[in-house]
C-alpha positions, 0 to 999 in steps of 0.5 A: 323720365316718365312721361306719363301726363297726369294732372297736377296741382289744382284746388286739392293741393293744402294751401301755402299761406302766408298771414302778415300785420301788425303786431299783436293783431292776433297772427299766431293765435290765427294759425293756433286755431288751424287744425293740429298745428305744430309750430317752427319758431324762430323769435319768442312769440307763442306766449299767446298760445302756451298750449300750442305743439312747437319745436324749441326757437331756431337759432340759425337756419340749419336749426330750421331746416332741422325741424323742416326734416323732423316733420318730414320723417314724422309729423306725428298726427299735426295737419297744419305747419306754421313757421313763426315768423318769416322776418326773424327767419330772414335774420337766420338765412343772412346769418348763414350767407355771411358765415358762407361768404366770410371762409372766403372772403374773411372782410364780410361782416353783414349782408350788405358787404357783399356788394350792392344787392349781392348778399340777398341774392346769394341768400336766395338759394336759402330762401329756394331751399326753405320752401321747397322743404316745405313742399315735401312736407306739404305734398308728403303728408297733406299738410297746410303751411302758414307762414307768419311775418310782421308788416312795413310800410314800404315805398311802391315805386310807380312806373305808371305815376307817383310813387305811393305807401304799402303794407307789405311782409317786413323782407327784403324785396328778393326774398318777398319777390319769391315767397309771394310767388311761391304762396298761394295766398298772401293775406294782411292782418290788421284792424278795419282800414281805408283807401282814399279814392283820390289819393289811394292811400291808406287812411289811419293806415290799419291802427286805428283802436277799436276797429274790426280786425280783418284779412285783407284777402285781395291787393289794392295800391294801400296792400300787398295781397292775393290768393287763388281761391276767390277770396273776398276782398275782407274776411273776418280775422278767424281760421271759421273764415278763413277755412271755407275758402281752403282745400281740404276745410270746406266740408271739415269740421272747424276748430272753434273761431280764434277769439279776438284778442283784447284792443288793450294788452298785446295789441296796445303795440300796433298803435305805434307806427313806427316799428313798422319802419324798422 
């Protein structure tokens, strides 16, 4: 082992990302506005950006981890990875616990046949080795990571009080416990939204029409939030923002605002509250 110490990390390092909300709030054409993106997508979402570089959709994790190695060898002038989304890569890693699960024990049918939280945490092997490949990439090449996911509204168990509502990345808890680790900002995209003082909860909870759409940079009881950057609490939904705050963009030049999508159209769905529960 060489024992030579060197510093390590810091603020040069591209930033690991993770960019969730509602839907049609404008998450894609957020990380299409980031320098040369390439995208690896596991659902159809890119409609809203026809022009951007993508790998084909994923339909499994070996699918993943093939694009994953691609970049690897040769990310062919792109400065920014986004994956897109997180929560139907989810679907893949639990897919492939099962397929692993079921040579042995023929009866395992989905995730839960495991036993009581054993399947998400066999599928945590899978989630260790996503993103370390992503570090190789990032450290290999200096390239920014954007993961993109959708949002639930979760129940916050409170050892401290009453239990209370969040917004959170739509994963299971294992997963969400070491992708929020491993991300050096967890960033919330909705419209403008409030907290009552009082209760702590969410007012009009993120989608109310009309209203600015936001990052939520910093975690409040209403949102699961962070960053190591010294973000302000909001910033506008633009990469323009965003970049100032990331190493590596400060003293680049920035590609042009991500226009805000209309309040109608592809956004028209974050108004109904209940498919974030699914």
């Amino acid at each position: 082992m060489d024992t030579t110490i060197r510093k390590r990390g810091g603020a040069k390092d591209p930033a690991r990302l993770i960019i969730y909300g509602t839907e049609g709030i404008g998450k894609t054409t957020l990380a299409a506005s980031a320098p040369d993106p390439l995208f690896v997508p596991t659902e159809d979402g890119l409609a809203s950006v026809p022009d951007a570089d993508a790998f084909d959709i994923c339909r499994s994790f070996a699918d993943v981890m093939d694009c994953l190695r691609a970049v690897y060898n040769d990310p062919q002038g792109h400065r920014t990875l986004a994956i897109d989304s997180l929560d139907w890569l989810e679907k893949l890693i639990w897919a492939d616990t099962v397929a692993e699960g079921k040579r042995t024990k023929p009866t395992i049918e989905s995730i839960e046949d495991f036993g009581y939280a054993k399947g998400y945490i066999y599928a945590l092997s899978r989630w260790e080795k996503f993103t370390s490949a992503l570090d190789l990439v990032r450290e290999k090449h200096r390239m920014t990571i954007v993961c993109i996911a959708h949002a639930k509204i979760a129940n916050v168990r409170n050892p401290a009080g009453d239990d209370y509502n969040a917004f959170t990345p739509r994963l299971h808890e294992k997963a969400m416990g070491h992708v929020a680790e491993w991300a050096d900002a967890v960033l919330f995209a909705s419209r403008a939204m409030r907290t009552d003082k009082d209760t702590k909860k969410a007012s009009g909870l993120g989608f109310e029409p009309g209203g600015d759409r936001l990052l939520t940079c910093t975690g409040s009881p209403a949102v699961t939030a962070k960053n190591r950057y010294g973000m302000p609490e909001t910033l506008p939904l633009s990469w323009a923002a965003l970049a100032p705050y990331l190493p590596g963009f400060a003293t680049l030049p920035q590609p042009d605002a991500a226009p805000n999508p209309s309040a109608t159209g592809t956004d028209a769905g974050a108004a109904n509250q209940n498919n974030q529960n699914n």
